[in-house]
C-alpha positions in Angstrom: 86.5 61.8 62.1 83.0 62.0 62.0 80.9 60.1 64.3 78.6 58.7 61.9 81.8 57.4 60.1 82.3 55.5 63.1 79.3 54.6 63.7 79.5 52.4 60.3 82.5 51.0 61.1 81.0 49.6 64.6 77.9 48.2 62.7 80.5 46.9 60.0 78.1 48.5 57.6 82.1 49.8 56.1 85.6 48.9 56.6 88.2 52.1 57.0 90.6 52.7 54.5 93.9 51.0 55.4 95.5 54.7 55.4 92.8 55.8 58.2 93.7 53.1 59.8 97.7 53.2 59.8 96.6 57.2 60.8 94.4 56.1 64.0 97.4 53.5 65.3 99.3 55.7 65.1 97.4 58.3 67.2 96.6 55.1 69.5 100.0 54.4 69.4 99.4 51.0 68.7 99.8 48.6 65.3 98.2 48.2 62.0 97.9 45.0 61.8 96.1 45.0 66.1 93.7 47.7 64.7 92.7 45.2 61.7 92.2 42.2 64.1 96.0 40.4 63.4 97.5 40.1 66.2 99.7 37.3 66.6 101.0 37.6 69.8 104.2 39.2 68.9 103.3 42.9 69.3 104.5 43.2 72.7 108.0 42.1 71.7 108.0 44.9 69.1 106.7 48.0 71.0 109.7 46.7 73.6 111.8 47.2 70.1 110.4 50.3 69.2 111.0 51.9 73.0 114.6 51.9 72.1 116.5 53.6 69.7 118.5 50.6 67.9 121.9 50.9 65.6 122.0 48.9 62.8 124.5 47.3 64.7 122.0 46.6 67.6 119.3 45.5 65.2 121.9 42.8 63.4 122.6 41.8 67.4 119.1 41.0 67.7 118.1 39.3 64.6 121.5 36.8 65.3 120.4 36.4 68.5 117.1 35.5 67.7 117.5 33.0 64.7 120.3 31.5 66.9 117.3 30.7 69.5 115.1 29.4 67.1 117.5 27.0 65.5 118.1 25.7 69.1 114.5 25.8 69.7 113.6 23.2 67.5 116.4 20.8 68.2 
């Protein structure tokens, strides 16, 4: 990347592309959507997914287990 690219982008004289910047989180090993400013709080439990190698048996586990805690959440 060239550094009067960057340079742009840190004067937000010009956005990246969304494909530079689903190529740089990746290099940063981080998100999309952190990179672009949307982080909602719920990237940590992901990367904590993505450490792991799930089944789809695992991944159904964990989807049951989580609407299951957010039905008795809002009782």
């Amino acid at each position: 990347m060239a550094q009067a690219q960057y340079a742009r982008w840190e004067k937000r004289g010009r956005n990246p592309k969304d494909d530079t910047v689903e190529k740089l989180a990746e290099i940063l090993n981080t998100s999309f959507e952190i990179l672009k400013g949307r982080d909602d709080g719920l990237e940590e439990i992901v990367s904590l997914l993505r450490e792991h190698e799930l089944t789809e048996e695992d991944k159904n586990q964990i989807i049951s287990l989580l609407q299951d805690f957010l039905i008795n959440k809002s009782k």
